[in-house]
N, C-alpha and C positions, 0 to 999 in steps of 0.2 A: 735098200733093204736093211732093218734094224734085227741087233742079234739080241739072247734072253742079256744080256748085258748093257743092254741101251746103248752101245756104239755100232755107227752105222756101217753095213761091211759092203763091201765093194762084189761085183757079180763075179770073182776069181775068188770070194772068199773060200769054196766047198776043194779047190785047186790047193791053195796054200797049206789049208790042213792037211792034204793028202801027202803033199811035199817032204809035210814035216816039218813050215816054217815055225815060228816062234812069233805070235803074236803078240802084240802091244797096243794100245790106246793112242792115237795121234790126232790132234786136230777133230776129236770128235767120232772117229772110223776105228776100225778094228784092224792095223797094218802089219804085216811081216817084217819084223826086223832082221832077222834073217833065216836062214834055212842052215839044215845038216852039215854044208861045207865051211858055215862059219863066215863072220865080216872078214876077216885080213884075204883068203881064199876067193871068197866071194867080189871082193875090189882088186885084187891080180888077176882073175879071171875075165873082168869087165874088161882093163886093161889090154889084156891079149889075144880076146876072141871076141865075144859077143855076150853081154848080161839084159834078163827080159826083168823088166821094174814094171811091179803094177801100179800104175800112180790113178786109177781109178777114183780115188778121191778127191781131185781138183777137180773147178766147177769147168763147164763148157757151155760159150752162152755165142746165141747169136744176136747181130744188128743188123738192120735193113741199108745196102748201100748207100742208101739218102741220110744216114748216119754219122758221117763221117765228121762234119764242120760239130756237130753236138761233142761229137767222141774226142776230136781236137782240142776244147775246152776243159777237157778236162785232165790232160796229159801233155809234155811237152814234147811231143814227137811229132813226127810231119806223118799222118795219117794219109790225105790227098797227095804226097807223093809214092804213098806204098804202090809197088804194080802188079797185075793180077797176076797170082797162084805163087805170092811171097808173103813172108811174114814178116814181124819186127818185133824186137823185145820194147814193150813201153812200161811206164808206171805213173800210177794213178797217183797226184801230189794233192797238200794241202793248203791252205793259203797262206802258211807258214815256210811253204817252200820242202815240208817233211814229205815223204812217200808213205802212200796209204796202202799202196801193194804192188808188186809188178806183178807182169803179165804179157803174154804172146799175143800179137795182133795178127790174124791174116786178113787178106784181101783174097774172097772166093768169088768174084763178080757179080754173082745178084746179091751177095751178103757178106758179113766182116764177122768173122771166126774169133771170137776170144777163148782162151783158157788162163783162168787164172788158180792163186791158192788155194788150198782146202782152209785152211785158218780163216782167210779171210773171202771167201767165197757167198758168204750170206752177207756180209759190209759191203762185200765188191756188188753185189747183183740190187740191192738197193739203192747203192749210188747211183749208178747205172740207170736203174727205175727213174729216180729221181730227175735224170738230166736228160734223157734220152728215150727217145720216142720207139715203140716197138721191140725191145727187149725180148729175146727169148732163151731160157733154159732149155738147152738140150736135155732131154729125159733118155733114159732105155739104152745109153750108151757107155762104153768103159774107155779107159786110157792105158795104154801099155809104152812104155818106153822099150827100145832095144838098141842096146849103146856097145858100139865096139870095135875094133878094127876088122871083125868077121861077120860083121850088121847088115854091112849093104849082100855077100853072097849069103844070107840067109833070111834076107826079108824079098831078096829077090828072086828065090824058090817057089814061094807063094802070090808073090805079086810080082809077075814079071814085068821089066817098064823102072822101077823104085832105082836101079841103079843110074840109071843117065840125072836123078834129081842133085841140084846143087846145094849145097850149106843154105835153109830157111824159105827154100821151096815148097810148094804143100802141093799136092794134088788127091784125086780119087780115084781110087784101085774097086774092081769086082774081085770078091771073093765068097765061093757058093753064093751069090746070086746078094749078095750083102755090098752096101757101098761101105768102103774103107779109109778113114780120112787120113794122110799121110804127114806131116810134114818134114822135114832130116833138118833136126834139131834136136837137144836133147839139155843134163845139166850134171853132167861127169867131164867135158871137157875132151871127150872122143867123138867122133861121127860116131850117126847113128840118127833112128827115127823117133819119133814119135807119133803115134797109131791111135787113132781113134775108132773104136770098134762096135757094132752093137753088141747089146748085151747076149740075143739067143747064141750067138757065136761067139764070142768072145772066148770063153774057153777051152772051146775045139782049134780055135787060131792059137792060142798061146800053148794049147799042149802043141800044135802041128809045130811051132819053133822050137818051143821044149824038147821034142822028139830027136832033136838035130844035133850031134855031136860038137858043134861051136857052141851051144845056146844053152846057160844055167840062170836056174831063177838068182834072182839077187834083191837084196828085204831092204832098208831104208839105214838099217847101218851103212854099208856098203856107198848107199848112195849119199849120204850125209861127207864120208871121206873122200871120197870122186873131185865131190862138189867141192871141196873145199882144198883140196890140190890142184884143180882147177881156177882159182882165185875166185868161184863166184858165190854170191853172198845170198844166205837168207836170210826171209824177210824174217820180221820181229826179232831177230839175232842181231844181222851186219847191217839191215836196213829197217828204218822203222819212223815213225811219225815227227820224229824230229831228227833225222839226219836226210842231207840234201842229196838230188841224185849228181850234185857236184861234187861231194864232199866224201859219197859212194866209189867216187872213182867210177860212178856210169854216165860221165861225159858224151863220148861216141854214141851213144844212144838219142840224142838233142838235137838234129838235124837239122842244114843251116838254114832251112824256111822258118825254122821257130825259135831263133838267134836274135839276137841286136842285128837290125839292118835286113835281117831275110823277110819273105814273101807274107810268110803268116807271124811275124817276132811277138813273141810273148800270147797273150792271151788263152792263161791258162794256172788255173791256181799253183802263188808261190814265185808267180812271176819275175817277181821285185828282186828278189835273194835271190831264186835262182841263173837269174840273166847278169845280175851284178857278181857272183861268184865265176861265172865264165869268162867275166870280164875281168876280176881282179883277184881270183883265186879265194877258198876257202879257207877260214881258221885252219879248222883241221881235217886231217882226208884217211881212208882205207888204207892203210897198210898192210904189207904181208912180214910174218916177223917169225925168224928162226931160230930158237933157241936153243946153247947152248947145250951137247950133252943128249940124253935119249930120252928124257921127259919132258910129257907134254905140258903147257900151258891151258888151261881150259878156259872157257867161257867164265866173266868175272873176275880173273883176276886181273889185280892194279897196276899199271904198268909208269917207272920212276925214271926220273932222266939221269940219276945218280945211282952210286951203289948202297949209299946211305943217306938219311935225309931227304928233304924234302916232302912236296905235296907229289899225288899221282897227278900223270899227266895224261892219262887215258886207263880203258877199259879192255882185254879183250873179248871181242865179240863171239869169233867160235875158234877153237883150235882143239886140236886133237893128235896123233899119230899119223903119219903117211905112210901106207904099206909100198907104194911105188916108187917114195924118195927115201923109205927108210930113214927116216928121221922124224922129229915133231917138226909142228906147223902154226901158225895162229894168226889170227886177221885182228886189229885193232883201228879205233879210231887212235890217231897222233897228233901234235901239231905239225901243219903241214911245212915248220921253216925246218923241220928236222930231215935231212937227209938221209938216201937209202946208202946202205954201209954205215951207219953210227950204231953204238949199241946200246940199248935201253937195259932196265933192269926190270922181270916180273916179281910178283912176292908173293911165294908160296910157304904158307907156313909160318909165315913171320921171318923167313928168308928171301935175298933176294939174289935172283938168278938171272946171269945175262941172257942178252935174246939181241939178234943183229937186224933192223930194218932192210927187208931183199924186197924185190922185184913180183910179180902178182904175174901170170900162174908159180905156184912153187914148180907144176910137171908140165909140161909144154903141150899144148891144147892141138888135135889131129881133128880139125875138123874140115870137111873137102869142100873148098869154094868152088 
């Protein structure tokens, strides 16, 4: 649905105004960035009970299970060993070895469940077109996240069964007579789910968890800081057409059927660089990087291996404020001979400010295996 604005609004949009969020333009859609409680409020509350995110804007596509060896060429993940009513994080590469988008894969037995970006959701479903036979967009339906350590007793009010699910499980719940796609995953770095809803319910289901003393809306401020105390990267930010998902720091993701030597190795754009970086490490890779002091570092600036002179040696990609480390935060590319504990310089202002290379999540990630 298109508003007099020509940005597209998601079936919660007539919800958010009622809220009283604060709308924004993102990726094309009309998003909440936040609501009345405010971003810092709004990501300490995620943190300690339960935050509902409408991510209604990312696409949701189906494949025909005979799909799979197509789908495998075009991502390096082991697809054929996913097992039914699990899912897997993959991303779509280039022949350059860059990532074109990540994305959630399920395996739902007659069929393979993707959700990918909003940015890149009309690139992703043409590739897709392109390489792979019987493609279907999900129409009539919404996405709601609910992230939090109070997620599983209040998605489990309404969908009794949701709590016995493990970390990247999916299944399907009745609700008023509506199937509910589930998976408990999310991209805050807390359990919690991710809900696939139709649209004629979708906002009777999100006021019934709204109504629930754990449960506050939370806009894409909120979730932008989550994610990124969580150490995980967005695309066209942290990941993007020329950086590798080795050089990402989403090794773990590569599975060793699609390795040097495993069952299905290589065969899949990028192959070249990405199999030889697992094999003999990246230039340079994802860092997480602390700086000095209570301001933040933001996206763009240069990052120096000295405190004067020289060239930069990287970029950062997102950084911002941590409301749950109480400190700033920032994710760069580095060269990767640089170790964690050394300290860089950023330059803000035509000054340069230290920052210490740390360890990736900055907050420690609760999610139930």
């Amino acid at each position: 649905m298109a508003g007099d604005t020509g940005l597209k609004r998601t079936a919660l949009h007539d919800l958010h105004v009622k809220l009283g969020a604060k709308m924004v333009p993102f990726a094309g859609w009309s998003m909440p960035v936040s609501y009345p409680m405010g971003v810092l409020k709004e990501h300490l509350h995620t943190r300690a009970a339960a935050g509902l995110f409408d991510v209604g804007h990312m696409g949701q596509v189906m494949l025909p299970a005979g799909a799979v060896a197509a789908l495998e060429a075009l991502v390096p993940v082991d697809i054929a060993g996913l097992e039914l009513n699990r899912q897997r994080y993959a991303m779509f590469t280039n022949d350059a070895g860059g990532i074109l988008d990540d994305l959630m894969v399920s395996n739902r037995g007659d069929h393979l469940f993707l959700v990918v970006n909003a940015a890149c959701a009309e690139a992703d479903i043409a590739h897709l077109n392109a390489h792979v036979p019987g493609v279907t967009v999900v129409t009539g339906r919404g996405l709601l996240a609910l992230q939090g350590p109070a997620a599983e007793a209040a998605l489990q009010r309404l969908l009794p069964g949701v709590a016995a699910m493990r970390f990247m499980d999916v299944a399907t719940f009745l609700w008023q007579g509506e199937d509910i796609w589930v998976s408990r995953s999310g991209y805050t770095g807390e359990d919690g789910f991710e809900i696939s809803v139709p649209d004629a319910v979708i906002a009777a289901f999100a006021e019934a968890l709204l109504a629930m003393e754990e449960v506050a809306p939370i806009g894409l401020g909120a979730r932008d800081s989550l994610r990124l105390e969580a150490g995980l990267p967005l695309y066209g930010h942290d990941i993007d057409t020329t950086t590798s998902p080795v050089a990402a720091g989403l090794a773990w993701a590569i599975q060793k059927a699609r390795r040097a030597g495993g069952a299905r190795a290589g065969g899949f754009p990028g192959a070249e660089r990405i199999l030889r970086e697992l094999a003999e490490g990246p230039a340079s890779k994802r860092v997480g990087l602390r700086p000095e002091g209570r301001a933040p570092m933001r996206e763009g600036v240069e990052i120096y291996a000295e405190a004067e002179g020289g060239s930069p040696i990287g970029t950062i990609t997102s950084g911002g404020f941590g409301p749950s480390i109480e400190a700033p935060m920032a994710m760069a590319y580095l060269p990767a001979t640089l170790a964690e504990g050394a300290t860089v310089y950023g330059e803000i202002r035509g000054k340069r400010l230290p920052a210490r290379i740390t360890a990736l999540p900055f907050h420690p990630t609760r999610y139930k295996r």
